[in-house]
C-alpha positions in Angstrom: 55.0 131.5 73.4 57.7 130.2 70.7 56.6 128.8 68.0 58.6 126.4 64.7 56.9 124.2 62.1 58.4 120.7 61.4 60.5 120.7 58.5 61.0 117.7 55.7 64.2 116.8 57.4 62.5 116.4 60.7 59.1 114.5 58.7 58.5 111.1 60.8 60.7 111.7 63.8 59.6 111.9 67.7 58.7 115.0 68.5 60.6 115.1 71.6 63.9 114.3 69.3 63.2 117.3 67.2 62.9 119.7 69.5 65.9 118.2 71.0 67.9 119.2 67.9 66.4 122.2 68.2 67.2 123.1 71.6 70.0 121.6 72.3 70.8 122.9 76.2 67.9 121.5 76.6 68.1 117.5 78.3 65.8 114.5 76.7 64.3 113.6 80.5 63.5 117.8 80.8 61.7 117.8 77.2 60.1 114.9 78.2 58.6 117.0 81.1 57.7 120.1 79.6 55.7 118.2 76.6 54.3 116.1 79.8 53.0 119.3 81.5 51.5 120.8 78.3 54.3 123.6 78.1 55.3 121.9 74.2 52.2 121.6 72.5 51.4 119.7 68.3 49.5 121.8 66.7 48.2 123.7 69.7 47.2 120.2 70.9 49.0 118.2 73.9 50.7 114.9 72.8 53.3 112.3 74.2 57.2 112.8 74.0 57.4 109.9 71.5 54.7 111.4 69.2 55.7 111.3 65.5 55.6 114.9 64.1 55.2 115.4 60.0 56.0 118.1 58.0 54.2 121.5 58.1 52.8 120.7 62.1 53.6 123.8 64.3 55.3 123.4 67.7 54.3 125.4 70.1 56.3 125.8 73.0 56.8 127.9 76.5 59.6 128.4 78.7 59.7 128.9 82.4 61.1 132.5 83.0 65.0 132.3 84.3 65.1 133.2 87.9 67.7 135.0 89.6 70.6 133.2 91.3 69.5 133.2 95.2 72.9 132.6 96.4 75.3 135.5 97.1 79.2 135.5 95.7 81.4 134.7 98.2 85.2 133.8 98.4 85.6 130.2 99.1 88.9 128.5 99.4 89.0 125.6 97.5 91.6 124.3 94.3 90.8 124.8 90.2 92.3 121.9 89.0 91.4 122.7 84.8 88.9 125.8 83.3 87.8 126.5 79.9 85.4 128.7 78.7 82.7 125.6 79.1 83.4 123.8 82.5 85.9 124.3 85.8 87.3 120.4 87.4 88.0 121.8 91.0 89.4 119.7 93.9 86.6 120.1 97.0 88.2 120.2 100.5 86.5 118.4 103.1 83.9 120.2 104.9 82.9 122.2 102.0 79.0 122.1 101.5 78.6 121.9 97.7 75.4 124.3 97.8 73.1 126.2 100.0 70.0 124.1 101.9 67.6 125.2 104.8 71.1 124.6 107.4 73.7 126.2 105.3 72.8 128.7 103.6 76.2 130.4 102.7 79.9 129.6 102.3 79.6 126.6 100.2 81.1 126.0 96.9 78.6 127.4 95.0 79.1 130.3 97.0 82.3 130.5 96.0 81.8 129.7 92.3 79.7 132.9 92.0 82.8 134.6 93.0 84.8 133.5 90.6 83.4 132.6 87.6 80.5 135.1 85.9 78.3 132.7 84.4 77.5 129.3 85.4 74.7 126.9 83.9 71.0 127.4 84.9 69.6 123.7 84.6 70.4 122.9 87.8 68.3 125.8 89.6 68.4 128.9 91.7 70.6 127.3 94.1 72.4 124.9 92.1 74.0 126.7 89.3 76.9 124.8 87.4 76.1 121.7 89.4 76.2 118.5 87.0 76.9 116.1 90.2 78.0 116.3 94.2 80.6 115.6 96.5 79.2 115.0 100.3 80.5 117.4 102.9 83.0 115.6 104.3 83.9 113.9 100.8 86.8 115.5 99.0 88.1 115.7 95.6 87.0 116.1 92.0 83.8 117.8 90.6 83.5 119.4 87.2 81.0 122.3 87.2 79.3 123.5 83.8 79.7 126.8 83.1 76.7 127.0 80.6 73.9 125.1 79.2 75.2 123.1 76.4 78.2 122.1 78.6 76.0 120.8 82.1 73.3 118.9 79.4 76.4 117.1 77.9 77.9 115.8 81.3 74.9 115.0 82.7 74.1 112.7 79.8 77.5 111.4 79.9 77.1 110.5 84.2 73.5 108.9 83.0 74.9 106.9 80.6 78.3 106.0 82.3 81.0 107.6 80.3 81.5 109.9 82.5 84.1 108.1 85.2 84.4 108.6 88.5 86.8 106.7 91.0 87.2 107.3 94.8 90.1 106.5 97.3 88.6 105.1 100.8 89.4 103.7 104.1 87.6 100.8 105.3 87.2 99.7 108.8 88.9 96.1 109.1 89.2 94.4 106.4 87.5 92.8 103.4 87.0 89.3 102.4 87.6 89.8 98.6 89.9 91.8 97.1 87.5 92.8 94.3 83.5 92.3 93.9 80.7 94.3 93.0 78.5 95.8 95.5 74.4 96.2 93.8 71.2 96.2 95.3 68.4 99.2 95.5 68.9 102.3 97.5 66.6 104.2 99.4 65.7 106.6 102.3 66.2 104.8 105.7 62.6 104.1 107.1 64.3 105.1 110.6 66.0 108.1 109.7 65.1 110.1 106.7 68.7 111.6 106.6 70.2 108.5 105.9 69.8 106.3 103.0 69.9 102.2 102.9 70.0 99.3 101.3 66.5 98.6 100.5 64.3 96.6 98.3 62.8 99.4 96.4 64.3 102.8 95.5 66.8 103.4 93.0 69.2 100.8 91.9 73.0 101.0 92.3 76.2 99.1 91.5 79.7 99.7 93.0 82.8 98.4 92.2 85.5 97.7 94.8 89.3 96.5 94.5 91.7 96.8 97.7 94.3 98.6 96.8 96.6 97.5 100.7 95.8 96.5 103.3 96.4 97.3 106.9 96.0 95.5 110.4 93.2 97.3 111.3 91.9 98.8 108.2 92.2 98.5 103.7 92.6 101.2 101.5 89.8 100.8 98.9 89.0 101.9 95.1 85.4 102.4 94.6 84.6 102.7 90.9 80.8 104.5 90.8 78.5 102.4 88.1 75.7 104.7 89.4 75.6 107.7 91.0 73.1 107.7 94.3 73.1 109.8 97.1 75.5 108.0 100.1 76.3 105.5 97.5 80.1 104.6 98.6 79.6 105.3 102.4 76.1 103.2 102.3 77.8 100.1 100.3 80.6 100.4 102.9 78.4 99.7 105.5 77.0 96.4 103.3 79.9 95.5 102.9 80.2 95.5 107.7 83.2 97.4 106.6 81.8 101.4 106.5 84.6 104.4 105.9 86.6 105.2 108.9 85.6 108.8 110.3 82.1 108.1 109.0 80.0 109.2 111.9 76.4 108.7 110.3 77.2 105.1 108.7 79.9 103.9 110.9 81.6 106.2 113.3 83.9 109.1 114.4 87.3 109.1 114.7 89.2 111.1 117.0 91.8 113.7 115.2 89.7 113.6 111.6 87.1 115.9 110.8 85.1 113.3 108.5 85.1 109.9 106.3 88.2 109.0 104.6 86.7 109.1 100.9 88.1 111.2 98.5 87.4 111.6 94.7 91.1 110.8 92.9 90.2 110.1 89.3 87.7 111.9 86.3 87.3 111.2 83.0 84.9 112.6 80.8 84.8 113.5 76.8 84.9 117.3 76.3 81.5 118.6 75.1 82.9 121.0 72.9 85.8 119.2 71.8 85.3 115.9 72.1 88.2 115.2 73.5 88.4 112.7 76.4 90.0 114.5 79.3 91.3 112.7 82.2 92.1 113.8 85.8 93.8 112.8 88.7 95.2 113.9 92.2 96.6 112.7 95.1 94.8 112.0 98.9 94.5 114.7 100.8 97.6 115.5 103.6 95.4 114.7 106.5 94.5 111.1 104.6 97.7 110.4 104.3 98.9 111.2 107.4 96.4 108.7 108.8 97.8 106.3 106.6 100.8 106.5 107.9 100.2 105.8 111.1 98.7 102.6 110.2 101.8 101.8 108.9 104.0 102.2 111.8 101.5 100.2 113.4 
């Protein structure tokens, strides 16, 4: 067990603030859970996050021993688009898992980020190291990847409180009615099929923004700006929309000659948690994306 008493600077404040300040690469919602489960403890006593500490009151406090990484090192192909000593941007090919689960257990990306880069954040898990957000399989483009503690809490606040921005490139199948709308509404697991998700009435609330950038006989290129960050969110709004990505074989389907949904990740800002500094990237579709635009041209 650790132990610190409050101080006169910290008299009157939450205790869940204060040890916030005090351990910083620790997030609010994790504190939150450790005071929760009895692992922070007020004078030896359990209490609520939002409990207001005084002067001279002893924290108590005991932190889960750091496992080791259960994924092996492994050399990936994929692009480093920016690294510093804090975080890596990296451009994610399509078909690159982003980290091991019960059917893939290696060549993913975290695979490969164990290669080459010798420390990574820990918040994340065992399997997850370095892994403030994900890409889906067949979704390419940008991801930044902590490389320590202090680094992954600050992006992940940033993504949870939308400063962190995130813009994706995708092909729709036909074409809209608008040119630019909102998609919002409540995602959840698909009562049919627990891989997929759906638009629901419960779950987890979500909000898309869509502009057509051209559009084709057939099909419109689409910029999807991410509000929120759910699991399928693009790919499942697509399909609200009666217009899911083309190639996308689980919410619309395959295509012959691609390997996958035309989505890609183009554009990331986010401010520098060291710095401060607002950093911006972008990058251009992939060749095989293009290519298939350009047949829908000559068409």
């Amino acid at each position: 067990m650790r132990e610190f008493l409050i101080d006169e600077s910290e008299h009157k404040k939450r205790l869940d603030l204060v040890f916030n300040a005090r351990e910083p690469s620790f997030s609010r919602a994790h504190i939150k859970k450790l005071i929760e489960e009895g692992k922070i403890l007020l004078n030896d006593k359990q209490v609520k996050a939002g409990e207001v500490v005084k002067a001279g009151q002893k924290v108590t406090y005991e932190l889960d021993e750091v496992k080791p990484l259960d994924a092996t090192a492994e050399d990936v192909d994929f692009e480093i688009v920016y690294e510093d000593d804090d975080l890596i941007v990296i451009n994610k090919p399509q078909g690159l898992v982003v980290h091991p689960c019960s059917s893939t257990k290696n060549g993913t990306l975290v695979n490969g980020l164990l290669y080459r880069i010798k420390d990574l954040s820990g918040i994340n898990g065992v399997l997850r190291p370095g892994i403030v957000h994900r890409l889906d399989k067949n979704t390419s483009g940008l991801m930044v990847v902590a490389k320590n503690d202090f680094a992954h809490v600050s992006l992940a606040e940033q993504i949870k409180n939308k400063t962190c921005a995130r813009k994706y490139l995708a092909l729709l199948d036909g074409n809209l009615k608008n040119d630019e709308g909102d998609i919002e509404g409540y995602i959840d697991r698909s009562k049919s099929d627990r891989k997929k998700m759906a638009v629901s009435d419960k779950g987890k609330y979500a909000v898309t923004h869509y502009k057509v950038i051209k559009r084709f006989t057939t099909a419109c290129l689409v910029e999807f700006a991410l509000k929120t960050g759910r699991t399928h969110q693009i790919r499942v709004h697509a399909k609200q929309l009666s217009h899911p990505v083309v190639g996308d074989d689980v919410y619309g389907k395959a295509v012959k000659g691609l390997n996958g949904q035309l989505l890609h990740s183009y554009f990331l800002t986010f401010i520098h948690p060291r710095t401060n500094k607002e950093l911006h990237f972008e990058i251009p579709l992939p060749e095989y994306f293009e290519n298939y635009l350009t047949k829908l041209k000559e068409q």
